[in-house]
C-alpha positions, 0 to 999 in steps of 0.5 A: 247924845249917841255913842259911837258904835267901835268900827267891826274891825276893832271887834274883831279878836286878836291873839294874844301872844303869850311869852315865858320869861327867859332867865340869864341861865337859858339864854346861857344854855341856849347860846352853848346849844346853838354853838355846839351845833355850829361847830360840827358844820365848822369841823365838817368844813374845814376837814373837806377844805383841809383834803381839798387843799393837800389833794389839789395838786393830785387833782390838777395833775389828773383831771377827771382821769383821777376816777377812771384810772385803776393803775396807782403810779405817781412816779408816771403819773399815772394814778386813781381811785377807779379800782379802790372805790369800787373794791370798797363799796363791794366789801361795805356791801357784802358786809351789809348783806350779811349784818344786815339780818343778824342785827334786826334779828337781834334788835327784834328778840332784845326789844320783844322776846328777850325776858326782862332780866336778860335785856340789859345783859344783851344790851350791854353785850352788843354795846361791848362788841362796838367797843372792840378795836378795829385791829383786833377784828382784824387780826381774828380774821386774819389768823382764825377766819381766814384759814377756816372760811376757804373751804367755804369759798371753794365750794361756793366757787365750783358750785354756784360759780357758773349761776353767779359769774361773780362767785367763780374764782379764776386763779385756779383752785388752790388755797391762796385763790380764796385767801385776801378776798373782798368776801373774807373782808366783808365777813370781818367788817360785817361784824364791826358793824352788826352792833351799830345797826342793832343798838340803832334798830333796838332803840327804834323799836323800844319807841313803838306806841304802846297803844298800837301794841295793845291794840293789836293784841286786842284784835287777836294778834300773836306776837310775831303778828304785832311786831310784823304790823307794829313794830317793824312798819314803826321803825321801817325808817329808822331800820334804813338809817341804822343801815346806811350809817352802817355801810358809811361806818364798813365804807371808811374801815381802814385796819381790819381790811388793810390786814386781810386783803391783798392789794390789788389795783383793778377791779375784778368783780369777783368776790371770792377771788385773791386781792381787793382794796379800798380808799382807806386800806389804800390810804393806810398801806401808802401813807409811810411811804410817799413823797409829795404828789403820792400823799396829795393823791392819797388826801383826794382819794380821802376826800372822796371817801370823806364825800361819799361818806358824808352823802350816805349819813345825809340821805339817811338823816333825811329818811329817818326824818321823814319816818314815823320812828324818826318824827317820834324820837325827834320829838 
């Protein structure tokens, strides 16, 4: 009698699925994971429909005129965010501008030339200077900087005013024409979040494969060689996430900006002339004071804030995603 060959398809190799034991423990501290990360969705949510429920009365008064009016009079209804939130991105971006290379060159010198023994100590230093209240950068600017950074402004004004129209100051040439100014503002938030980028850009540049270092030593390169083809190319994506985080951090500063500027609502433009605001030094100054729609019309201006913020900190958890830097520390 023949035997009966197997069908090819029962031939054929199959997986085989290979799974490890999963302890009461794991399941434990998986379920405390997922829940963790549940929760800050949850939070997020409920602060945006906290600001969406007290600001939509503001909102319903307004309508859309709410983001094009820069006159702030509740008692005629008359009020919006069309000068504060143009104030404020230009005081986070005079900021960036500024702490932007100070801070990569500190990352650059803490992760690449600082000798070993002095690393800790900076890092330590820059981790101190994140953990400095808001109000006393404030009060420094306010009392220290301000007096001594007009003289600055003045001849930026008379000298690169008529190049740069948004440097010319209009109000005359006499000292309270370069004091409360967006500039002075940015200066002062420039340096609360020069610490955010640089422990953000050192961390990322520490993670630059070691492989690709050699190798570019090996090739003939200098040091300021690998750091410029490695190092810098690795954290690229990193670097722009440090800074956005940065700009979302100078966008929702509230103390330090409400001390040093002059309320003022309209948009000017010019950044070394008296009188700036922003959402949150809006929200800061007003919040004492309001009745019932006031306070409603403050909870939407947060939210927008809360918004905009939000949207940065995403764009940038996108692009750290999609760098090299970001997929190695993911990792």
């Amino acid at each position: 009698m023949t035997a009966t060959l197997p069908a090819p398809a029962d031939l054929e190799d199959r997986p085989r699925r290979i799974s490890a034991p999963v302890s009461r423990g794991d399941r434990v501290f998986r379920i405390l994971l997922t829940a963790a990360g549940l929760s800050v969705f949850l939070i997020m949510g409920l602060i945006a429909f906290f600001l969406l429920l007290r600001g939509g009365q503001a909102l319903r008064v307004t309508g859309w005129s709410f983001f094009t009016e820069q006159r702030w009079n509740t008692a005629a209804y008359q009020f919006g965010i069309a000068a504060v939130l143009p104030n404020g991105v230009l005081i986070a971006v005079v900021a960036l501008l500024i702490a932007v290379p100070v801070a990569l060159c500190a990352a650059v010198f803490i992760s690449e030339y600082a000798p070993v023994r002095a690393r800790k100590a900076l890092i330590a230093v820059v981790d101190l200077m994140a953990a400095i209240p808001s109000i006393v950068y404030g009060l420094w600017g306010l009392f220290f900087l301000q007096p001594r950074i007009i003289g600055l402004s003045r001849w930026a004004s008379n000298h690169l005013g008529d190049t740069l129209p948004f440097l010319k100051v209009r109000t005359g040439d006499v000292g309270a024409s370069y004091t409360s100014s967006t500039f002075i503002a940015g200066v002062v938030v420039s340096l609360m979040i020069i610490p955010i980028v640089t422990a953000l850009s050192r961390e990322v540049f520490s993670q630059a494969p070691q492989g690709e270092r050699e190798g570019a030593y090996a090739l003939g390169s200098t040091r300021w060689g690998m750091v410029r083809t490695v190092v810098l190319p690795f954290g690229k994506g990193g670097v722009i996430g440090a800074v956005m985080l940065g700009f979302g951090r100078a966008m929702g500063e509230t103390i330090a900006v409400a001390l040093i500027i002059s309320p003022a609502f309209v948009f000017k433009g010019h950044l070394l002339e008296n009188g700036a605001n922003s959402i949150s030094a809006l929200i800061a100054l007003r919040f004492g004071e309001s009745d019932e729609l006031s306070l409603s019309a403050l909870m939407a201006a947060g939210l927008v804030l809360f918004a905009l913020t939000l949207l940065v900190n995403v764009v940038a958890g996108v692009i750290i995603n999609r760098s090299r830097s970001g997929a190695a520390t993911s990792d």
